[in-house]
Each structure stands twice: as C-alpha cells, then as structure tokens.
C-alpha positions in Angstrom: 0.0 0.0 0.0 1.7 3.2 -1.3 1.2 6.1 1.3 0.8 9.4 -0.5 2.5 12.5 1.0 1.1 16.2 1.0 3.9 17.1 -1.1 2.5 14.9 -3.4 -0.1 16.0 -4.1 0.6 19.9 -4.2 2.1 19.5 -7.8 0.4 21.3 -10.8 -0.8 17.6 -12.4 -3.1 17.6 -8.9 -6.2 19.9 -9.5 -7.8 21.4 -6.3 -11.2 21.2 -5.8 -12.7 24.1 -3.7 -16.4 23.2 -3.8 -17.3 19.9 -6.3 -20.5 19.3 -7.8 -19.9 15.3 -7.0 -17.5 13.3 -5.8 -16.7 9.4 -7.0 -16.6 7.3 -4.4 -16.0 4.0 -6.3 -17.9 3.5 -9.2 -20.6 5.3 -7.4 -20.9 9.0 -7.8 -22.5 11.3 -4.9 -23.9 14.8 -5.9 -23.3 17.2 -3.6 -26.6 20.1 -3.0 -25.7 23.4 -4.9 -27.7 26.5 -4.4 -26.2 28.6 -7.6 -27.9 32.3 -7.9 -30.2 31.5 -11.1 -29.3 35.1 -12.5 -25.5 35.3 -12.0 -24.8 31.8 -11.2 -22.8 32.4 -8.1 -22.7 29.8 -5.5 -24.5 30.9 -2.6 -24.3 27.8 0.1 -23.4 29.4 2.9 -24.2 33.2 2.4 -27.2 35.2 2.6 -29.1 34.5 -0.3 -32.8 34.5 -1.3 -35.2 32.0 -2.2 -38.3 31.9 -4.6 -41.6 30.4 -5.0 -40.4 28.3 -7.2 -37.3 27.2 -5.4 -34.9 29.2 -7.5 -31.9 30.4 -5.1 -30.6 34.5 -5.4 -27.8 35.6 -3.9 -28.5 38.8 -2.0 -27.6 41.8 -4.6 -29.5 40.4 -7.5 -32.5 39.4 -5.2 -32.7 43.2 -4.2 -31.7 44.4 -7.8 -35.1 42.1 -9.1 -37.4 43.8 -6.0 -36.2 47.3 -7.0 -37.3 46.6 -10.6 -40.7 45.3 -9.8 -41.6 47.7 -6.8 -39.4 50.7 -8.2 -38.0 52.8 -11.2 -35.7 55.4 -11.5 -36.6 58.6 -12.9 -33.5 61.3 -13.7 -31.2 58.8 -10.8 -34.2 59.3 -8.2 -35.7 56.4 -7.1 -39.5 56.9 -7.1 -42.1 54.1 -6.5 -44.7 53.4 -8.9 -47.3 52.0 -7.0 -47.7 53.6 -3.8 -48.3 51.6 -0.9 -51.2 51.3 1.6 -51.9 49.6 5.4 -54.6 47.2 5.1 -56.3 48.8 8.4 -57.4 45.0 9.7 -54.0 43.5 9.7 -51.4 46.4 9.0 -49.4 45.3 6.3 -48.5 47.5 3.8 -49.7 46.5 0.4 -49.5 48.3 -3.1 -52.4 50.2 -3.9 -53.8 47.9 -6.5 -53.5 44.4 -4.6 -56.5 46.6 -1.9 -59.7 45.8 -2.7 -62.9 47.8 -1.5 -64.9 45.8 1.2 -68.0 47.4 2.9 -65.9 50.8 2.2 -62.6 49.8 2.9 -59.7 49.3 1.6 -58.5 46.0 2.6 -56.3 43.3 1.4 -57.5 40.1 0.2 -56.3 37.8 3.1 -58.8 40.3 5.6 -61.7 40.7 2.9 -61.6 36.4 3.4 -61.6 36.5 7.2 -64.3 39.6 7.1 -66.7 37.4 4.9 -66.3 34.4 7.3 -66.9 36.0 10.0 -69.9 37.6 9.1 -70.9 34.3 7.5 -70.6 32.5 11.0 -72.5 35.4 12.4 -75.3 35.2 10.3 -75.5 31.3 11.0 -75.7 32.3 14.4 -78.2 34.7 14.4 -80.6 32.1 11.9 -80.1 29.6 14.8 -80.6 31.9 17.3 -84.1 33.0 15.6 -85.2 29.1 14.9 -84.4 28.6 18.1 -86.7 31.6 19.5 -89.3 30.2 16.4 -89.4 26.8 18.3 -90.0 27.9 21.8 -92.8 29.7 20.8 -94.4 27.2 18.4 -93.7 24.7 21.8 -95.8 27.6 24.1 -98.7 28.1 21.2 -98.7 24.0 21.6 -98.9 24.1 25.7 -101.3 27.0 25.5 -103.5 25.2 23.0 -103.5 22.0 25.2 -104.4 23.8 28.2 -107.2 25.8 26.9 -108.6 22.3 25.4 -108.2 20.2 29.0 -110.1 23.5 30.7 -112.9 23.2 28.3 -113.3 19.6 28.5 -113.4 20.1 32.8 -115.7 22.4 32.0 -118.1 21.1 30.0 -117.8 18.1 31.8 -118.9 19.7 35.3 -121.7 21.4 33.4 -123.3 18.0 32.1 -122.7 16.8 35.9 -124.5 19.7 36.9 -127.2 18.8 34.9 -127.4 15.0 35.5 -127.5 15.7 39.1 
C-alpha cells in the first residue's frame, strides 16, 4: 500500500477542488446540493441568499436588484415608487395600492376581505339559529297553551253536564 504524502499531491498535475459538484466514491458518484444564484450563477451555500416560489436560489444583490425593478423605477437617478403603498387597516401590512380591494368601504387586502366574509358568514348562521331557536320555543308555548285551553274546556263542559245530570 503506497502512502501518499502532501507534497505529493501539491504538484500542478493535482487539481484542487474548492467546492465539487460530486464526488466518485468508487464506481458510485454522490452529488453534492448546490444553491447557484439563477441570475449570475454564483454559489450561494453558505451566504445570505434569497429564495423563490419556485425554489430558485438568489444571492442577496440580485434578489434586491429584481425587488427594486418590480416595486421601483428610476426617474433622472431618483428612485421613485410606482405604486404607492397602503396599510390594510385590519392586519397592518402595507400592500400596493392595487393588490386593496374595497370591502363594505374599505380598503383592505384580500387575506382580511376572506376572514371579514367568514366571520360575518358565521354570524349570520348564528343569528338564523338563534331565531329558529326563539321560532321553536314559541311554536312549543302556542302548543302548551293550546293543550291547556282544550283540558279547561273539556273540565268544563264536563262539570256542566254533571251539573245537569245531578
């Protein structure tokens, strides 16, 4: 078994490998994760980087450089925004103008609108509960009342043909 020394291996036939994209590990080869910026393709394991919907991996200065050109252009060197941004007055968050939709007179964002019309649809199912539920104790004393009245005419006209007889 030959032993290899360091020296060895520093000669300029010997490539150094700083990070791989896979290593063979007899006859079987092992691919190493890479997170490569999909605009510059700079490796970005191990820096701050971004990440997309779709899984796509930034590194920091073209993530910014892509939000300044959706949310931003420059005029004369001046950045100015576009689309000026607006609190959504249920949860806070700023949102551009154009994502707030008008509910019940508001501008609110859609997340809010969805919890808004929940809630009131829970409220209404409530209240129609609430009001069968009123409906039914009232149909139930109509029913007892009914009853009653019948029994006392029934005593009565039965004392009155006693009365009679007698």
């Amino acid at each position: 078994m030959n032993s290899t020394t360091r020296d060895e291996l520093d000669t300029p036939d010997v490539q150094r490998v700083s990070s791989p994209q896979s290593i063979n590990l007899s006859d079987s080869v092992v691919a190493l994760p890479t997170k490569v910026c999909c605009v510059c393709g700079e490796n970005v394991a191990g820096k701050p980087r971004m990440k997309d919907h779709s899984g796509r991996y930034w590194c920091y200065e073209c993530g910014m450089a892509d939000q300044q050109k959706k949310h931003n252009s420059t005029l004369n060197g001046t950045i100015v925004s576009t689309v000026p941004e607006l609190a959504c007055p249920d949860c806070g968050k700023m949102f551009p103008q154009t994502k707030l939709l008008t509910h019940e007179s508001l501008q609110l964002c859609e997340p809010c609108i969805t919890k808004r019309k929940a809630a009131a649809k829970r409220e209404a199912v409530r209240i129609a509960a609430a009001q069968a539920e009123a409906e039914e104790l009232a149909h139930k004393q109509r029913f007892y009342l009914l009853i009653g009245g019948a029994v006392a005419a029934i005593l009565v006209l039965f004392f009155l043909i006693r009365a009679l007889i007698l």
